[in-house]
C-alpha positions as CSV (number, residue, x, y, z in Angstrom):
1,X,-19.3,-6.1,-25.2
2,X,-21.5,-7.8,-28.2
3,X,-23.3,-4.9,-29.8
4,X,-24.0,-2.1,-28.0
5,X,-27.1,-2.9,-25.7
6,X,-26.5,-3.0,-21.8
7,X,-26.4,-6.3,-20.5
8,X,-27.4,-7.6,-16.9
9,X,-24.1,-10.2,-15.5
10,X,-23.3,-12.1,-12.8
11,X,-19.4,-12.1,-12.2
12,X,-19.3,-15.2,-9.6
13,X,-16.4,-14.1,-7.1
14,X,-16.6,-10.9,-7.8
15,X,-15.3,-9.8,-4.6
16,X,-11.7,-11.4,-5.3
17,X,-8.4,-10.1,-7.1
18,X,-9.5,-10.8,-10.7
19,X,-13.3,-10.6,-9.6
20,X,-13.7,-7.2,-8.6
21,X,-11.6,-5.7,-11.2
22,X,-14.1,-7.8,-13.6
23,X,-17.1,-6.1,-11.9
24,X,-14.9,-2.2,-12.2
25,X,-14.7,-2.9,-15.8
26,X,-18.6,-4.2,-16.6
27,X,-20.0,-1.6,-14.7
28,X,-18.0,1.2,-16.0
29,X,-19.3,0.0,-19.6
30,X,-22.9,0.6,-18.4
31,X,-23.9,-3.0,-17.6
32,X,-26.1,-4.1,-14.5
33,X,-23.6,-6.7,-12.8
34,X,-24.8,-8.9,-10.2
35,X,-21.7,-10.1,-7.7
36,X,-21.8,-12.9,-6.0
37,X,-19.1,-14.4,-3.6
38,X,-18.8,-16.2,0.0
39,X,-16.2,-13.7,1.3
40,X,-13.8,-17.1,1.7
41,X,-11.4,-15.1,0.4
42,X,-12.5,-12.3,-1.4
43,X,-13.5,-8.8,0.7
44,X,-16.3,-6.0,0.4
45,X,-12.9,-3.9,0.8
46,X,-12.3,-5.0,-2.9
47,X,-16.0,-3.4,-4.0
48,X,-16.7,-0.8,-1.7
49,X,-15.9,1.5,-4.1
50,X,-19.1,-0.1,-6.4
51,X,-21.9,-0.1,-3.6
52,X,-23.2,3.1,-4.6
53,X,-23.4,2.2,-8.2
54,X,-27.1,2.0,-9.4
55,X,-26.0,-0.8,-12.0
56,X,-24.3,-3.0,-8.9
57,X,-25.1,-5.4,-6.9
58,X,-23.9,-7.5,-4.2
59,X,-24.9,-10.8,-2.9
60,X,-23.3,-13.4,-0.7
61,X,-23.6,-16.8,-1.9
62,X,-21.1,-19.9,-2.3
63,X,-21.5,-21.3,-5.8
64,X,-21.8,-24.9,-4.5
65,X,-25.4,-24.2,-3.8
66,X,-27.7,-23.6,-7.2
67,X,-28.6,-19.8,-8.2
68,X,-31.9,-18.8,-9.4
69,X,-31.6,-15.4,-10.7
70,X,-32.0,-13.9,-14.7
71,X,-28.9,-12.8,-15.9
72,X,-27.2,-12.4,-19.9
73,X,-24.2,-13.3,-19.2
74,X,-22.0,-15.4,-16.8
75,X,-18.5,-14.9,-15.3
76,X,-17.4,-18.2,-13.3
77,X,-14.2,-16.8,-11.1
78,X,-15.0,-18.3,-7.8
79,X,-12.8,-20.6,-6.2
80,X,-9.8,-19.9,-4.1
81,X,-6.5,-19.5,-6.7
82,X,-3.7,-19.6,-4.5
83,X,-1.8,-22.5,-3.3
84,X,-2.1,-21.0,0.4
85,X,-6.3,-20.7,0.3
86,X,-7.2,-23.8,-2.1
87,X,-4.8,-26.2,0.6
88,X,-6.3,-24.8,3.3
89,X,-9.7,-26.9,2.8
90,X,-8.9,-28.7,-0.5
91,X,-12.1,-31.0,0.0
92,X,-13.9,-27.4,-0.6
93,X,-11.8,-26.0,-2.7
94,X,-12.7,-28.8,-5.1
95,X,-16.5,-28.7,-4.4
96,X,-16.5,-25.0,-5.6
97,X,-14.8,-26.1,-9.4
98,X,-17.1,-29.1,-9.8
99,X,-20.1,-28.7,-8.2
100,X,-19.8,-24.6,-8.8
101,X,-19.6,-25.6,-12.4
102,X,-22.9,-27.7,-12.3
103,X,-24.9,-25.2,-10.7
104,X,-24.0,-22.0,-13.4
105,X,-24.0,-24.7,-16.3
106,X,-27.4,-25.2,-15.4
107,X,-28.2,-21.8,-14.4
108,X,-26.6,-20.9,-18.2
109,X,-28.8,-23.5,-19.3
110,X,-32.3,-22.4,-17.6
111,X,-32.1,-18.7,-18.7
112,X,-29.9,-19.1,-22.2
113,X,-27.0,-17.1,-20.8
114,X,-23.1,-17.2,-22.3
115,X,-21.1,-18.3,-19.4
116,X,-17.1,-17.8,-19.1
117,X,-14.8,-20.3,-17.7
118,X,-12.4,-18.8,-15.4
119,X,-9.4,-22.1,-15.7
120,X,-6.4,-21.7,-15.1
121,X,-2.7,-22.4,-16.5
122,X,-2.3,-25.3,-13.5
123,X,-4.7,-27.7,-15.7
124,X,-1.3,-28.4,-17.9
125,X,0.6,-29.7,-14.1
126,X,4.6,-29.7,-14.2
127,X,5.0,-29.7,-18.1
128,X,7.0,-31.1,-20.4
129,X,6.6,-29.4,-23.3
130,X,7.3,-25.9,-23.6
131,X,5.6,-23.3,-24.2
132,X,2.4,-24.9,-23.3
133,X,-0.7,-24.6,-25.8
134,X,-4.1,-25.2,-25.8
135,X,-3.5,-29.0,-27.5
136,X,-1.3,-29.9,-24.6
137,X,-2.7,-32.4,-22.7
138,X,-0.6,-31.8,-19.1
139,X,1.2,-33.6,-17.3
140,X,-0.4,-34.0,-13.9
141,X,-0.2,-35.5,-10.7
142,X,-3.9,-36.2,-9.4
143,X,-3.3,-37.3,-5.9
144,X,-1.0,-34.2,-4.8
145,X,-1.1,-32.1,-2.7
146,X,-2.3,-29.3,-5.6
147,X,-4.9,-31.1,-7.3
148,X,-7.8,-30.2,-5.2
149,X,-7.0,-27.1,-7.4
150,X,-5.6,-28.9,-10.7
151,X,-8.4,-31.5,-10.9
152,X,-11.0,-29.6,-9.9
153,X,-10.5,-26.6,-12.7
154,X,-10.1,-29.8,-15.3
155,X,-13.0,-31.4,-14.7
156,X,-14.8,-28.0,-14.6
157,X,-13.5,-28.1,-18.1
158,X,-15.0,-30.9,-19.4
159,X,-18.3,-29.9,-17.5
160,X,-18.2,-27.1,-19.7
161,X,-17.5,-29.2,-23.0
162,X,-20.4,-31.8,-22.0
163,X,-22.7,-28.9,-21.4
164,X,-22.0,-27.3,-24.9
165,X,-21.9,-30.5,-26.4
166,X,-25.3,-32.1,-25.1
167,X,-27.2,-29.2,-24.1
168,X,-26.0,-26.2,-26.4
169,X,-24.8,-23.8,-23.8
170,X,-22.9,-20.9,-25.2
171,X,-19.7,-21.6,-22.9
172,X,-16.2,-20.0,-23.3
173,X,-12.8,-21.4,-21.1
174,X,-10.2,-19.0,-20.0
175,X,-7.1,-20.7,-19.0
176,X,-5.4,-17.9,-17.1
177,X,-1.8,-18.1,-16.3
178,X,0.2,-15.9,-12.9
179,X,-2.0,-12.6,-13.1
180,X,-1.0,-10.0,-10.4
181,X,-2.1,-6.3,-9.7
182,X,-4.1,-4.1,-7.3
183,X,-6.2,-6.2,-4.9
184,X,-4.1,-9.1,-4.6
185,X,-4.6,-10.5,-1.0
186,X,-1.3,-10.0,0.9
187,X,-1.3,-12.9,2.6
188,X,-2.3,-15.0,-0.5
189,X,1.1,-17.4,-0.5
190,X,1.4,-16.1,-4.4
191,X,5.1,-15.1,-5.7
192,X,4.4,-11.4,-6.4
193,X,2.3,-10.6,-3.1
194,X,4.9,-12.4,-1.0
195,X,7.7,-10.4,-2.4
196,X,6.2,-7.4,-2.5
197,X,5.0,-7.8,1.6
198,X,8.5,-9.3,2.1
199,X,10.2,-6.5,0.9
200,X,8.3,-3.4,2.6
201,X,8.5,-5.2,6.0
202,X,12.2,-5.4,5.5
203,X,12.6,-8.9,5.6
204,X,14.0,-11.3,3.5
205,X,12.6,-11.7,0.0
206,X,11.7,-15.5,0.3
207,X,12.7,-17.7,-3.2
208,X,11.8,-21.8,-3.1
209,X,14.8,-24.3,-4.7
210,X,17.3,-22.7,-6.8
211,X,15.2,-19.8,-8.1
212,X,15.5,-20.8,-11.5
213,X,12.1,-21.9,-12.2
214,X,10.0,-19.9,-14.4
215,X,6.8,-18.3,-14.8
216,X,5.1,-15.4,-17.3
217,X,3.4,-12.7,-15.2
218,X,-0.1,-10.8,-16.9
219,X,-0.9,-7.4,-15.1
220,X,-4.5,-7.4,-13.9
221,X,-5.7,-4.8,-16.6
222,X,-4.5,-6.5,-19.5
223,X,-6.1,-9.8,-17.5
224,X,-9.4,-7.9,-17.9
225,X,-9.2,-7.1,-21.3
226,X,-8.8,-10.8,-22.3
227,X,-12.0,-11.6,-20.3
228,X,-14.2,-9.4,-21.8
229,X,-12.9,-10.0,-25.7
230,X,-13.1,-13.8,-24.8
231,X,-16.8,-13.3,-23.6
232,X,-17.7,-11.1,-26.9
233,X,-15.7,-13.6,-29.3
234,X,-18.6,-13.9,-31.5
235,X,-20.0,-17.3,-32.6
236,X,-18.9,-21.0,-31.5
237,X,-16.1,-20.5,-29.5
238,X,-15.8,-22.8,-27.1
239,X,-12.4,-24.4,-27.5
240,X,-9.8,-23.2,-24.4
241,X,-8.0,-20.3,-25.0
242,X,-4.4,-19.5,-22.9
243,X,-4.3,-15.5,-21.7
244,X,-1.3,-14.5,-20.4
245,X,1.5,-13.0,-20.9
246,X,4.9,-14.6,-22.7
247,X,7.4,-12.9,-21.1
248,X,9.2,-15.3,-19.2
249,X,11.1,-15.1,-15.9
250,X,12.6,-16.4,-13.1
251,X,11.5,-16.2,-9.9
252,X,15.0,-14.4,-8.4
253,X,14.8,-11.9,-11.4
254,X,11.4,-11.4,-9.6
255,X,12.5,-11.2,-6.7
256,X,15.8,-8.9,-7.6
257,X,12.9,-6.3,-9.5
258,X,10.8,-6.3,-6.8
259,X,13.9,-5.2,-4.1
260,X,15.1,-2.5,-7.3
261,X,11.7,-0.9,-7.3
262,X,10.4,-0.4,-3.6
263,X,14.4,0.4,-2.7
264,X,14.3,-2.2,0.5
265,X,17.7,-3.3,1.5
266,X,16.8,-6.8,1.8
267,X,18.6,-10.0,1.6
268,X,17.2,-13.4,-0.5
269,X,16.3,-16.1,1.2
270,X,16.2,-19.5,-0.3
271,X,14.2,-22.3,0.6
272,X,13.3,-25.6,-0.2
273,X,10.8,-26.2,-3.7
274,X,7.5,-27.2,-2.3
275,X,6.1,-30.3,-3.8
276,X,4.6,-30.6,-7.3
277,X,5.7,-27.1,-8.2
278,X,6.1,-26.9,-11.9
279,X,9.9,-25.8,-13.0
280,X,8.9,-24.0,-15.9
281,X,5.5,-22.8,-17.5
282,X,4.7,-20.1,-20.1
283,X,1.9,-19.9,-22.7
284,X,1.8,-19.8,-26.3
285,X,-0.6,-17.5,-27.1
286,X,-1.2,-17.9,-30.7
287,X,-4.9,-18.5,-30.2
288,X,-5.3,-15.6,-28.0
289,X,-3.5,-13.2,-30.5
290,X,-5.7,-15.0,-33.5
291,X,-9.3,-15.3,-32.0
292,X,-9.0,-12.3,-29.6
293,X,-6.5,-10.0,-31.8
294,X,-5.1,-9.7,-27.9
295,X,-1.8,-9.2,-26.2
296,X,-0.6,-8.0,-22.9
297,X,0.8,-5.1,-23.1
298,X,1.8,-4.0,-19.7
299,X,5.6,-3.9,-18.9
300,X,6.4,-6.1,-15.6
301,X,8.5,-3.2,-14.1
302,X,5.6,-1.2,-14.5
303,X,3.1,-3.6,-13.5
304,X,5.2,-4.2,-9.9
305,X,5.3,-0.3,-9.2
306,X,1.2,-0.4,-9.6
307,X,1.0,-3.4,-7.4
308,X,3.6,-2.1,-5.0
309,X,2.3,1.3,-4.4
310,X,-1.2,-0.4,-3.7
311,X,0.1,-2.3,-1.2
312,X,1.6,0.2,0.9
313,X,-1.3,2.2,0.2
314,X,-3.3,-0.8,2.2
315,X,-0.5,-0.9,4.7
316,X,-0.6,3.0,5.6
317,X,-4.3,2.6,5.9
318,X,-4.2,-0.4,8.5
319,X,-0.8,-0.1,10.8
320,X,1.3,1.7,13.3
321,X,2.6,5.6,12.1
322,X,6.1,4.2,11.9
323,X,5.0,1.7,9.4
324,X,3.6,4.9,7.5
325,X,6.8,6.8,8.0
326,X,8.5,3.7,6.2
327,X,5.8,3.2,3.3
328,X,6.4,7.1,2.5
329,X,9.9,6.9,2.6
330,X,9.5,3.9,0.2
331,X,6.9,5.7,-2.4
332,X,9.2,8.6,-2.8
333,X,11.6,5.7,-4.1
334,X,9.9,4.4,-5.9
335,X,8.4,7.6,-7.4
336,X,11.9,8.7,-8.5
337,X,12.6,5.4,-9.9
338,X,9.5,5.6,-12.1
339,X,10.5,9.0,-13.0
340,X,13.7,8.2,-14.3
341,X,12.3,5.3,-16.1
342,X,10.0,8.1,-17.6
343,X,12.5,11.2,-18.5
344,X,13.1,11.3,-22.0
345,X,16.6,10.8,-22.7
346,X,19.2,13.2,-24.3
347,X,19.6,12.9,-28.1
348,X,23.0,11.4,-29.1
């Protein structure tokens, strides 16, 4: 963190995926962290670990009401990030970037605090220039059935800009592109969690149009790391900055890595492309590597076997002893396939 002194920060969302990893992270470090999130679809599962932490706290509250509380610094994750949640009420989903935005801009504002940006890769829409950076303008489509999502993270943008702009605010603006790990909500609709639950119920591993369409995947830890450098970056630095990972790959090499490491027989199943889903996205990361002197480092096959052995983790601890019987059988796979991936190999 900047310096060395101990820090009191709210981390909005901090009950999600990305949230509660956040919160892990800042209190490990020593700092007093003040979550706050409306349990739409985060869970005190995700923190429970925390609660006994004298330098936690937690407190429900939806971000499209104004916050009156002292903090240093300010993490802005809260708003549903997966196609299947931010659909679900997109009117809402939409309130939470904008009007979200307003209330810790001015909460920022009132106490002097830095505040982060959590955006997201979706402000740059089905591109056409490839990779993306942070010049890119998108190519978007406003009225569809995404942009309660898009749109709203975009003008949460430019809230942010105006604030710095007319008012000073210290602001910072992550655009984060596909970040998976631990804590991911199974049912969240996202490529890696639907895989991943696919494959350990023995169905078949569902892949939208032709499979072709590509993404770069950033494991959660490295996600973190980002955050935090991002938020310490000292001086004006407010222009966007992409974090991800440029690695790029299809979605039925996902799919085919995710079947190789948990060892399910399953077939592929492939379905229709939804609507507005982009064909092809990766970032360039040249800012990231110059301002933050940051790179993800985590492998994806290593990544997946994390985020696979937490999920059948979570599934031993909520289903029938035959499920369990399965989910061992499948972690002493995929123990022997990270042990072989592991063992040094023979001189030649």
């Amino acid at each position: 963190m900047r310096g060395y002194d101990r820090k009191r920060v709210l981390v909005t969302g901090g009950a999600g995926f990305l949230g509660s990893h956040l919160c892990e992270r800042l209190v490990s470090c020593g700092h007093d962290v003040l979550c706050a999130d409306n349990f739409y679809t985060g869970t005190k599962d995700n923190i429970a670990h925390l609660l006994d932490a004298p330098n936690f706290e937690l407190m429900r509250h939806d971000v499209t009401f104004p916050l009156y509380v002292e903090v240093d610094e300010i993490y802005n994750l809260a708003c549903p990030a997966s196609p299947l949640h931010y659909q679900r009420n997109p009117v809402q989903t939409t309130k939470t970037s904008v009007h979200g935005a307003i209330n810790l801009l001015g909460l920022a504002k009132r106490v002097n605090a830095r505040i982060l940006q959590a955006s997201t890769s979706e402000v740059y829409g089905d591109p056409d220039v490839h990779p993306q950076d942070e010049r890119y303008c998108g190519r978007v489509n406003p009225i569809g059935v995404r942009a309660c999502y898009d749109e709203g993270k975009r003008c949460a943008e430019t809230l942010f800009m105006d604030y710095h702009r007319q008012y000073g605010v210290d602001v910072r603006i992550a655009r984060i592109f596909n970040t998976y790990g631990p804590r991911m909500h199974p049912a969240d609709g996202r490529v890696v969690s639907n895989f991943i639950t696919q494959a350990l119920a023995g169905e078949p591993l569902t892949v939208y149009g032709d499979g072709k369409q590509t993404r770069s995947f950033c494991y959660v830890d490295d996600m973190i790391d980002a955050l935090i450098r991002l938020m310490d970056e000292p001086g004006d630095a407010c222009e966007p900055v992409n974090l991800g990972s440029d690695e790029e790959i299809a979605m039925i090499d996902v799919a085919r890595e995710v079947v190789r490491i948990v060892g399910a027989a399953v077939a592929i199943e492939f379905r229709p492309l939804p609507s507005d889903d982009p064909r092809q996205r990766r970032p360039d990361l040249e800012a990231a590597r110059r301002r933050l002197g940051w790179r993800a480092t985590t492998p994806l096959a290593s990544g997946l076997a994390h985020t696979a052995r937490y999920f059948i983790h979570r599934q031993a601890e909520h289903h029938t002893p035959g499920d369990l019987v399965r989910s061992t059988q499948i972690a002493s796979h995929m123990l022997a396939q990270i042990g072989a991936q592991n063992r040094p190999k023979a001189a030649t």
